[in-house]
N, C-alpha and C positions, 0 to 999 in steps of 0.2 A: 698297253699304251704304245703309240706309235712315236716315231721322231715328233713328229710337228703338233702333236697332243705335248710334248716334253718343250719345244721349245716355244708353243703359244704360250704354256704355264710361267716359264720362264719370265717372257715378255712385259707376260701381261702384271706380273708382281714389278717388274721393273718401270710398268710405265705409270702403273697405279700408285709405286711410293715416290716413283718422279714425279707425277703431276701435285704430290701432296707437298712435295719439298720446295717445288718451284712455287706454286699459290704461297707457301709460308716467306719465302724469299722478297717475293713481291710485295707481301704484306708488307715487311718489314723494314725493307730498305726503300720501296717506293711510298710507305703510307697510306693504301689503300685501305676503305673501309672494309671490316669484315665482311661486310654483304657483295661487295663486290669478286674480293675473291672465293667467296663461298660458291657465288656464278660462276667464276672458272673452272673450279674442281667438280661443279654439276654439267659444266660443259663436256668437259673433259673425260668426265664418266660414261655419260650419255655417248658419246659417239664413238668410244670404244666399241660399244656392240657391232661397229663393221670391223673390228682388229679382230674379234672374239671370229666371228667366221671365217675370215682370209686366214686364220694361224691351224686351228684347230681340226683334225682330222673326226674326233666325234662330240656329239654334243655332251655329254654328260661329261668329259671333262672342261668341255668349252665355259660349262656353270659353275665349275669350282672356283673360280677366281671370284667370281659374286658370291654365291653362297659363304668365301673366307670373309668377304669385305661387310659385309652382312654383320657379320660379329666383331670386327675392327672398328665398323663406323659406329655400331652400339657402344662400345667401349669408351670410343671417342667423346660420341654425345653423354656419356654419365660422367667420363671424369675433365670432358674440354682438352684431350691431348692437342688437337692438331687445332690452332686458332684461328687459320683461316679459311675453315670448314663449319666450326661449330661456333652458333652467335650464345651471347649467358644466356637468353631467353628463346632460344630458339626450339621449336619441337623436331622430335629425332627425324627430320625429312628426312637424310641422306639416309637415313635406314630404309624409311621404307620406301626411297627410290629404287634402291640395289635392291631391297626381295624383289621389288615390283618387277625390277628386268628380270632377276632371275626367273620367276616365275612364267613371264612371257616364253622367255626360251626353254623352258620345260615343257611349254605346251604345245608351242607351234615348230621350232627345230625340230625334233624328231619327225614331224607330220610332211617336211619337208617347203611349209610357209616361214620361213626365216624372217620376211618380208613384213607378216604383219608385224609381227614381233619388233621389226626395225622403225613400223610407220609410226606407233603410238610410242616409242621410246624417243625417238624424234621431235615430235610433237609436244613430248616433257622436257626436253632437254632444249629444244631451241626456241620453241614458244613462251614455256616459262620466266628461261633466264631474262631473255630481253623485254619480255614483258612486267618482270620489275628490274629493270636496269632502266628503260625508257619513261617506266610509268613514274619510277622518283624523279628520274630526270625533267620529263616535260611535263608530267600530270597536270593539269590546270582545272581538268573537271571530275572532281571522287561524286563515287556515290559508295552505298554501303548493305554489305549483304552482313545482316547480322550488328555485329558491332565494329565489323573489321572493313578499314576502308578499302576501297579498288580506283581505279581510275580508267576514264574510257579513252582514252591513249594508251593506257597498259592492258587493257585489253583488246583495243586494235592492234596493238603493237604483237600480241600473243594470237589473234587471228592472223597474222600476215606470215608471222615468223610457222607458225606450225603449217599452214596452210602450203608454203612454200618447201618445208623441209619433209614434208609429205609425200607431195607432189615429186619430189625430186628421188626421193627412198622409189615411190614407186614405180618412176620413168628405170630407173637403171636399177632394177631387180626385175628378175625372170616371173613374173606374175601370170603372162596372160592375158593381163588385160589390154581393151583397146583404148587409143589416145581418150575418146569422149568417159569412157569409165573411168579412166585415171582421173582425168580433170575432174566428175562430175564424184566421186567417193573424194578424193582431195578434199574438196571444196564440201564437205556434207559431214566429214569426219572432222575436219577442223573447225566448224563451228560445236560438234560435240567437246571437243576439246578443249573451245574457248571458254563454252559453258559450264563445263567439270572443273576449270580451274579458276574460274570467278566467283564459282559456288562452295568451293571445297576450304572450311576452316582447319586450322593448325596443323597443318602443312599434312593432310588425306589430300593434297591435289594430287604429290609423289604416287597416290595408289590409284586413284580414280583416273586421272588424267590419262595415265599409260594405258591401262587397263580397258578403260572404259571407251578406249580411242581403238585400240586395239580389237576389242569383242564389237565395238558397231561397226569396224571393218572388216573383221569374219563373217556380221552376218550380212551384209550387205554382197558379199560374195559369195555367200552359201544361200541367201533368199532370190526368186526370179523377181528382182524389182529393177523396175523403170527407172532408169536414169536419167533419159528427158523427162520423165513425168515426175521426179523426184525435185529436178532442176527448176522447172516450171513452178512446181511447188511452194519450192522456196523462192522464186519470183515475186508468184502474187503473194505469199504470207507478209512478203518484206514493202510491195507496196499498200496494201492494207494497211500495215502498222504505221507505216510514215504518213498515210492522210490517214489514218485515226489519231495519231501524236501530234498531227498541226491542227485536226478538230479537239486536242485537248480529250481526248478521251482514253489517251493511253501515256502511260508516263513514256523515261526513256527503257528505266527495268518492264516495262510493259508491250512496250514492241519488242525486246530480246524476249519476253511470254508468248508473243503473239506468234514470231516466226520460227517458232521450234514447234509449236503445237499446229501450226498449220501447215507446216511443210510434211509434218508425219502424218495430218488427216490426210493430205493433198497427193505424198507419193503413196502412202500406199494404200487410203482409202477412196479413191478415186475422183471425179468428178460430184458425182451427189454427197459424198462426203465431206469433200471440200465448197462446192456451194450451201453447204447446211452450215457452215461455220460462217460463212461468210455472210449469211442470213443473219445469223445467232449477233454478229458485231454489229448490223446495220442496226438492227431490232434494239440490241440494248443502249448503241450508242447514242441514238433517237431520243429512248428515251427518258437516259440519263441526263437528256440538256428538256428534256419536258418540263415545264413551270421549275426550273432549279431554282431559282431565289426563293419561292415557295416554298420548297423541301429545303433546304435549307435553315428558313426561318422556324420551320415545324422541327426538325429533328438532325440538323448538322452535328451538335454537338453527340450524339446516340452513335451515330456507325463510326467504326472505325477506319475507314477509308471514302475519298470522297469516292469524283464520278472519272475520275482520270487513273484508271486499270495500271498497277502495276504487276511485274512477274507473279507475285503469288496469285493477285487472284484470274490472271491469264493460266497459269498453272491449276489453280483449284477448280476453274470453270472448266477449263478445256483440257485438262491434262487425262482425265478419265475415258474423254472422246476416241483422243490420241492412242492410249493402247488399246481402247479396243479396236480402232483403224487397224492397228498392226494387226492384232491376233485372228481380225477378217482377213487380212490377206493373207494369211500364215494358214486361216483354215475355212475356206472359201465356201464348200459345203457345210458350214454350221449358221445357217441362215439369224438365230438367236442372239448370234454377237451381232449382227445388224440391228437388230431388234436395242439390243443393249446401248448401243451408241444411241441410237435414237432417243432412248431414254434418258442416257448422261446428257445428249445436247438440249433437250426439251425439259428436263429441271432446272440445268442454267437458265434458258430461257425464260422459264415458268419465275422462277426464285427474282432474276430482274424486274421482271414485270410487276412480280405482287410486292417489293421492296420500292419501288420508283412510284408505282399507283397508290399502292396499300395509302403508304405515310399521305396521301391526301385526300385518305377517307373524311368524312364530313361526322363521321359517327367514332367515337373512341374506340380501338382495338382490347379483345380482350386475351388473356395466356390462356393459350391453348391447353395448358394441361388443369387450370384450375377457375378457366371463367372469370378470375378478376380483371374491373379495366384497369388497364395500365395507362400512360401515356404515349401518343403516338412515337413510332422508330423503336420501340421497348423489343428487346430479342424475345423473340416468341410470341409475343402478341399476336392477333391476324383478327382482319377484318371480314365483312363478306366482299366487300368492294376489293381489298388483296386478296382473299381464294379466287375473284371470278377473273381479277387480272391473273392468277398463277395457272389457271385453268385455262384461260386464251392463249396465254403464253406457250404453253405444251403442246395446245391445239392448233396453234400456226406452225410450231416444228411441224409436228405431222403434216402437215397440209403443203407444209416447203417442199418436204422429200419425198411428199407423193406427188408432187409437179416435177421437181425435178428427176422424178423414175419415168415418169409418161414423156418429160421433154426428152429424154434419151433412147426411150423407146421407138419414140419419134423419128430420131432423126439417123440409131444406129441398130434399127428392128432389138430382138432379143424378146423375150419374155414377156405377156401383156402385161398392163402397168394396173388393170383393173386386178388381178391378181397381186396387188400389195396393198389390197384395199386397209389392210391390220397397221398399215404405218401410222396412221392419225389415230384412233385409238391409243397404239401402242402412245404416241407423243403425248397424247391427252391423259393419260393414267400415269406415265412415267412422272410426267412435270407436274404436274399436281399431287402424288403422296409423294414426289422425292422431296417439293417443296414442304408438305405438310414434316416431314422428319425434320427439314430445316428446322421448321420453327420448334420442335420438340426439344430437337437440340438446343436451339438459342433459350428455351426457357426451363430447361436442366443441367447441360455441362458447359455450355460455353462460358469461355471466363468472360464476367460483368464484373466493372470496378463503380465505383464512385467519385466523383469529383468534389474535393476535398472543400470547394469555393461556395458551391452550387448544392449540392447534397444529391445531384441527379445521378440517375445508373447509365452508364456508356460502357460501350465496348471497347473504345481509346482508352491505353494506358497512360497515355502523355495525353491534358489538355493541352489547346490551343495554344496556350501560354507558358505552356511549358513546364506548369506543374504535374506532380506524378501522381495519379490517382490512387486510391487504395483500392483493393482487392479486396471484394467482396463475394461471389459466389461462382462456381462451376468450376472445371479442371483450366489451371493457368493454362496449361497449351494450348488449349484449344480454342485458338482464335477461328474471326471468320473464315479465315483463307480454309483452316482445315476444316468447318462445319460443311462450309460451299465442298470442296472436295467428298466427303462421306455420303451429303446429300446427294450429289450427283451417281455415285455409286448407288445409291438406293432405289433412283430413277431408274437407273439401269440394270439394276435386279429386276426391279416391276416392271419394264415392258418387256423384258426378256421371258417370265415369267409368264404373260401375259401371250405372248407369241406360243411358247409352248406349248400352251392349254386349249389354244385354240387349232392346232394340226393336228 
């Protein structure tokens, strides 16, 4: 152990029982609410990690002050020592802030990236705090993930504060990078951030948030990805969403769906990858406003979501597309993940289509696993009039991203495009059995309740009215959002499947 290992240790117990003694101070003599000075002492925390580098000669004693605090803050949260740190109902956050850091700095200090380490702890420490300091304060519009409210002031407030405190870690650290990289990983890593901490319940923001802020900016540094093309990306994802949110077709949790999932097809699936999504919105948005009163009068009370997309099912539809975008750019010569997305995005497609048509078959649908009819909208049902819409549906992906292979052969030579003739196929078999598992699923595990009023089977657990339906058959989890996601995986086994039997 060297002096400055002896006198960072020093320090840093001095500044860590100072900042707990001052928060207590303030509590008590100024009247602040707990939560406020709990923000302090996470403030406070948080930006030591630049004291932890300027004092310290090596890192592994630079983590002993966390790793101590580690089992101080536990202590704290079981028995409430320190009060204005620990709220009676509060979950052990300030624990798993401190592993969180310490962990950061076990992985990237020794490697010689102190930086990233500095950008995602940042990100928790300055985005968070003020993001419920702002959001109690001006909140005026909650919405709710789960059962736990948010506000979209406290989460612009936690986009602006991490985006900046990012930005700024990574202006004045030795990275490497150029001005346009800074800005454009800034700006790409804090809306990961915003998303990890508006999604994260009883207080896993503390792990996700840093963490997760931290690894999408390792790999964003460690992957050859386009930064304008990333940038661009999240351009069009974000006007997309705002005229599909003023046509009513995307809630507000529906455009934060819409541009996370389109800026990952868009940076790192490319062009055709990003015009197939973009295809996939117009197509379904179309014709989810198709005869609506119609659907509606047929089978409103049946689905559990109307026609105005929120996150899950922008998540359930597109989220499968999304990583396989990645895992094509990650592995360029595995032609099959193409194949794959093709199929995740041609069951969404396919599954709108036979959902939005089916229900105005003129003929009764019947469950697909046992030929009885049911009534229209019934999860599992299908008609022939829904297979031939699920089946067009798959067939126009295919038939998108084989124009859109020839428009870019067109225009930037490469590969003849009559050599992708297996796209439409692949689209047309992916979207029609992924949709057909759809319905297997909705007429075996998906949870169906009953309306207590009515006697009818829905997928809503809460009627219209507000009454709570009874549960009646399938695994409770497994709402639509997750049937739509599985299906889509299943598209994308079958065309991938379908590709490889054919080379």
């Amino acid at each position: 152990m060297e002096q400055g290992d002896i006198i960072g240790l020093i320090v840093s117990y001095i500044y860590a029982f100072g900042l707990l003694i001052a928060a207590t101070l303030i509590q008590k003599w100024r009247g602040y609410p707990q939560e406020f000075t709990r923000k302090i002492v996470h403030i406070g925390a948080g930006s030591w990690i630049f004291g932890t580098l300027a004092l310290f000669n090596h890192w592994y004693w630079g983590v002993v002050p966390m790793l101590t605090f580690i089992v101080f803050n536990y202590i704290s949260y079981k028995f409430k020592l320190v009060k204005a740190m620990d709220l009676s109902d509060s979950s052990p956050g300030t624990v798993y802030f401190v592993a969180s850091i310490s962990l950061l700095l076990i992985v990237f200090w020794p490697r010689g990236q102190f930086w990233i380490a500095a950008a995602g702890v940042m990100a928790m420490t300055w985005g968070d705090a003020f993001a419920a300091i702002l959001g109690r304060r001006f909140g005026r519009h909650p919405y709710f993930i789960g059962k736990h409210q948010r506000s979209y002031e406290g989460t612009t407030a936690m986009l602006l504060f991490a985006f900046t405190s990012i930005l700024l870690t990574l202006t004045f650290s030795n990275t490497g990078l150029d001005p346009l990289q800074i800005i454009g990983f800034s700006l790409i890593i804090s809306l990961v951030a915003t998303f990890l901490e508006a999604a994260s319940l009883s207080g896993l923001d503390n792990v996700l948030v840093p963490i997760g802020t931290s690894m999408s900016l390792y790999a964003l540094i460690s992957w050859p990805v386009s930064v304008p093309r990333l940038l661009l990306g999240l351009f069009i994802s974000t006007a997309i969403g705002y005229l599909a949110y003023q046509r009513h077709s995307l809630s507000h949790s529906g455009v934060v769906g819409a541009i996370i999932t389109g800026t990952l097809i868009f940076g790192f699936g490319g062009w055709v990858a990003g015009l197939t999504l973009i295809a996939f919105f117009v197509y379904s948005s179309i014709l989810s406003k198709y005869k609506e009163r119609r659907k509606n009068e047929v089978a409103a009370d049946k689905f559990e979501k109307g026609s105005r997309r929120d996150i899950g099912q922008a998540f359930a539809n597109g989220g499968p597309a999304a990583l396989l975008a990645v895992f094509f750019f990650l592995y360029p010569d595995q032609a099959w993940i193409f194949a794959a997305f093709i199929g995740a995005m041609a069951t969404s497609n396919a599954d709108t289509w036979a959902t939005e048509l089916g229900v105005l078959s003129p003929h009764q649908p019947r469950m697909i696993t046992s030929g009885k009819i049911v009534s229209p909208g019934t999860s599992g049902g299908i008609t022939l009039m829904g297979s031939s819409a699920a089946a067009g549906g798959g067939l126009v992906i295919g038939l998108s991203v084989w124009a859109f292979i020839a428009a870019r052969a067109l225009l930037n030579g490469g590969p003849s495009w009559t050599s992708y003739w297996w796209v439409v196929p692949a689209g047309l078999l992916g979207g029609l059995l992924g949709t057909m598992f759809d319905s297997l699923l909705g007429a075996t595990v998906q949870a169906m309740f009953t309306n207590p009023e009515t006697g009818k089977e829905t997928e809503k657990r809460v009627a219209r009215n507000g009454v709570k339906n009874k549960f009646k058959r399938g695994l409770n989890f497994m709402d639509n959002d997750a049937v739509n996601f599985l299906s889509a995986c299943m598209g994308a086994g079958v065309a991938a499947v379908f590709y490889l039997l054919i080379k």
